[in-house]
N, C-alpha and C positions, 0 to 999 in steps of 0.2 A: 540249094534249099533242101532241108529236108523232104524224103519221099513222100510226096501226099497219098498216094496208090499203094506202096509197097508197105506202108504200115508204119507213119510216125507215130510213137507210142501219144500221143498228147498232141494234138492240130498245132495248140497256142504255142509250143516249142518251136516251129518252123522258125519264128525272126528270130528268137535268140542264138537258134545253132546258124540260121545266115551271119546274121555279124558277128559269132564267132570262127567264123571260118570251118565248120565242121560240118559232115553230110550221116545222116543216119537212115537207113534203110531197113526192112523186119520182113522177114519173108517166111510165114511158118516159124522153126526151129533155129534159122539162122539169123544174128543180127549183123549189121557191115557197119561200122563207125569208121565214118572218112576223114582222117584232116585234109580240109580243103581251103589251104591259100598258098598257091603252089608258086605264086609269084613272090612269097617270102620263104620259099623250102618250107612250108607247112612252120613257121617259128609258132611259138607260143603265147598266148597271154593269159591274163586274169580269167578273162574271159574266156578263152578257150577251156583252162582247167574247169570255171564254173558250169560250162557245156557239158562239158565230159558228166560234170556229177550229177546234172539235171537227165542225161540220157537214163543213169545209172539207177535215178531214182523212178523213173518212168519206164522200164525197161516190161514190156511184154511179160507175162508170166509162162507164156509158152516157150519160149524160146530157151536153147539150150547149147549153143555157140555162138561167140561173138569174136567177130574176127576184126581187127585194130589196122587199117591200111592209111598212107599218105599218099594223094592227089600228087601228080606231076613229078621232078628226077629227085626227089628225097621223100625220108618218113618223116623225118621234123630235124630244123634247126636248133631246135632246144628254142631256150626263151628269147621272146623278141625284145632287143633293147631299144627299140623305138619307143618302148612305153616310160621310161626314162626321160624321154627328151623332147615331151609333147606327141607323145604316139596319138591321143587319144583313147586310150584305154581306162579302165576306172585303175584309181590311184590304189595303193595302200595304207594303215593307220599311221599317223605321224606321232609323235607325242612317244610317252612312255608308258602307255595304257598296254600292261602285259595281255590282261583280259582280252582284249581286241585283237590286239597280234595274237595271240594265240587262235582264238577262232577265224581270224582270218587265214592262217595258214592252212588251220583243219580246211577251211572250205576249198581251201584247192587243192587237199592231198585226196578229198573225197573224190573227187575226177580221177581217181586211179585205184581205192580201195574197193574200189564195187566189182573193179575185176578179178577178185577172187575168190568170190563168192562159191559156195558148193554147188548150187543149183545151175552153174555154166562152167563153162570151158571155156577161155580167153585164148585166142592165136592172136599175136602179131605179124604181122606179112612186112617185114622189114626190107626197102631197098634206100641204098644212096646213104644220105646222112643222116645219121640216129646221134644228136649230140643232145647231150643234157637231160633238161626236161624231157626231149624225146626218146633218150635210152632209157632211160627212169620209165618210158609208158611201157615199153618195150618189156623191161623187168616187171613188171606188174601183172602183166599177162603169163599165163600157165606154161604157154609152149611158141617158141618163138623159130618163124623162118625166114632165114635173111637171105638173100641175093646174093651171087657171091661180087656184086657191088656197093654190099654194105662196107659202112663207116662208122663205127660206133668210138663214142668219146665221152664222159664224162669231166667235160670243160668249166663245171661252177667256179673251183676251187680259183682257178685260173682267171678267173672273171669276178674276185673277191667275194664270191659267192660258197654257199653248200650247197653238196645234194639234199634237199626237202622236199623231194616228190615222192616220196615212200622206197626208193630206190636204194639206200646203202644197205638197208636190212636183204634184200636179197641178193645182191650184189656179193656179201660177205658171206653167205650160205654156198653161193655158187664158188666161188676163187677162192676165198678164205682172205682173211683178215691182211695178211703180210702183199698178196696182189692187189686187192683194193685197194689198197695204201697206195700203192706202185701207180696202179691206174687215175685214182681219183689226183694225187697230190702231182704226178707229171702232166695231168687231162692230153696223154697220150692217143692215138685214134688204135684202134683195135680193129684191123680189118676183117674179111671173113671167115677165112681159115683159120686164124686164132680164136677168134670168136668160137668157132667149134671147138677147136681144141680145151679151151676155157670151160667148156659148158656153158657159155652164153646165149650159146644158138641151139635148137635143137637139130634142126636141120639148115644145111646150108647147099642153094640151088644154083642153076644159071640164073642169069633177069628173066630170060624169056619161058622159065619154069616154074616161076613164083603161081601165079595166080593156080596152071592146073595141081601142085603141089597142094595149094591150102586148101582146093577144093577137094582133093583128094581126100586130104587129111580129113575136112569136117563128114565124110560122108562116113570115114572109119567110126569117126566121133560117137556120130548119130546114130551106128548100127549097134550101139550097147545099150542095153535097158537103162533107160531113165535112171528109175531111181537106184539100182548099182551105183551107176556113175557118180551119181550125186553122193549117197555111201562111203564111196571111196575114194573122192578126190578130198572129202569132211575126213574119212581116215589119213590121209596124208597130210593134209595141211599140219592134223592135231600132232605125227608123226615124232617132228624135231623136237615139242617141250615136253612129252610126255616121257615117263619112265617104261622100259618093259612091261613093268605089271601095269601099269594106265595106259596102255600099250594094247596088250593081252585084253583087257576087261573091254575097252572103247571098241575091240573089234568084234568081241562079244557082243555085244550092247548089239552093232550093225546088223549082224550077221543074225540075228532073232529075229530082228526085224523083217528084213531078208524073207526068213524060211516061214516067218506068217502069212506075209505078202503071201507068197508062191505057194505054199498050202492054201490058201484059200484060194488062189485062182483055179488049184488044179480039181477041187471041188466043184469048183463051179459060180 
C-alpha cells in the first residue's frame, strides 16, 4: 500500500497503486516508486503503467528526486502475459478505432514521460531482470544504477510486439541506431558490464551496494541549488534538437535568470 505516513501525494491513490502492484513513498525532497509484485518479477500491466502516470500527475511539488526500484530478485519482467489470457487486467480497444488506440497507448506512455521532467531527477536503482516494459522504465529515467546483477533485454520484438514505452528514442541516442537494431531485433540480454560499456548504465555496483550508492548519489543530487538543477537538466534535455546558436541563446535565456535570482538574494 502506499505510504499513508510518509506522504502519498493523494490518500484516494492508495487502492489503485495496491492493485497495481506498485508502492510510493515521499519523504521531503525524495520520492521512492516501488514495483511491487515480486511474485511476478515485478511484470507489468495496464494498470501498472496507468499507476505510474497517476503517481506522476500527483507528484509533491516539493520533491526533487525520485528514485524507480523493484520489490523482490528483479526490477521488472517487462509485460505480464497473463493479461492475454484472462489475467484480469482491463483489456485494450478492439475494433479499428485509431482514435482510441491512439490515446490508449499515450495513457500508458504517460507512466514514463513524467520522468523527465526539469523540476526532478529520475534514478533507476536496477537489479535482476529489466526486460521490456521494464528496460523501457529504466531508459526514462535520467541516470541509471544497475547491480552488476542486472539483465537488461528488450524482448517485444521477439514476443511480436514493439518497444512503445517511450524507450526506442533513447535507446537510439544512447547506442545509436545500427546497436539498437542489434539489440532490439535479436532481444539479446545485455548484462552489466556491457550495459556500461554501452552507456546504458551510469553506474554499475555489487547487489549489495545498490541501495548505499543511490543514496549516495541522491544526497549529491540534493546538494545543488534547486533551481540550477532544474535550469540545467531543461538545458540539456533542449541540448540534442537545438542548433548552436538555439544552443547559445537558450543558455542565455537560463543564465539571466540565474544572475537575477542571485542578485537579488545577495541584496537581501
Amino acid at each position: 500500500m502506499a505510504d499513508s505516513t510518509g506522504g502519498d501525494p493523494r490518500p484516494d491513490l492508495a487502492t489503485e497503486l495496491d492493485a497495481a502492484g506498485v508502492r510510493f513513498e515521499a519523504h521531503g525532497a525524495v520520492a521512492t516508486v516501488t514495483l511491487n509484485r515480486p511474485e511476478r518479477r515485478n511484470a507489468m500491466t495496464f494498470r501498472t503503467w496507468r499507476a505510474l502516470a497517476r503517481i506522476g500527475d500527483s507528484l509533491p511539488a516539493d520533491v526533487r528526486v525520485v528514485v524507480l526500484r523493484g520489490e523482490g530478485p528483479s526490477f521488472s519482467a517487462g509485460i505480464d502475459l497473463s493479461m492475454f489470457s484472462g489475467g484480469g487486467d482491463e483489456g485494450f480497444p478492439d475494433g479499428e478505432d485509431q482514435q482510441a488506440g491512439d490515446a490508449f497507448i499515450a495513457g500508458l506512455q504517460a507512466g514514463y514521460t513524467w520522468l523527465r521532467r526539469p523540476e526532478i531527477v529520475s534514478i533507476a536503482a536496477v537489479h535482476g531482470h529489466a526486460i521490456g516494459g521494464g528496460f523501457q522504465l529504466a531508459l526514462a529515467c535520467d541516470i541509471r544504477v544497475a547491480a552488476d546483477d542486472t539483465k537488461f533485454c528488450m524482448k517485444e520484438p521477439a514476443l511480436g510486439l514493439v518497444p512503445d514505452l517511450t524507450g526506442t528514442k533513447p535507446l537510439v541516442e544512447i547506442v545509436g541506431v545500427n546497436r539498437a537494431l542489434e539489440l532490439c531485433l535479436t532481444a539479446r540480454t545485455v548484462l552489466a558490464d556491457e550495459a556500461a560499456r554501452l552507456g546504458l548504465a551510469e553506474y554499475v555496483v555489487p547487489r549489495d551496494e545498490l541501495d548505499t550508492t543511490v543514496t549516495d548519489l541522491t544526497t549529491a543530487l540534493l546538494a545543488v541549488n534547486p533551481g540550477a538543477a532544474v535550469a540545467t537538466k531543461r538545458l540539456l534535455l533542449e541540448a540534442p534538437d537545438n542548433s548552436l546558436e538555439e544552443q547559445c541563446a537558450a543558455e542565455g535565456r537560463e543564465q539571466l535568470g540565474r544572475l537575477r535570482e542571485l542578485s537579488a538574494a545577495l541584496k537581501g
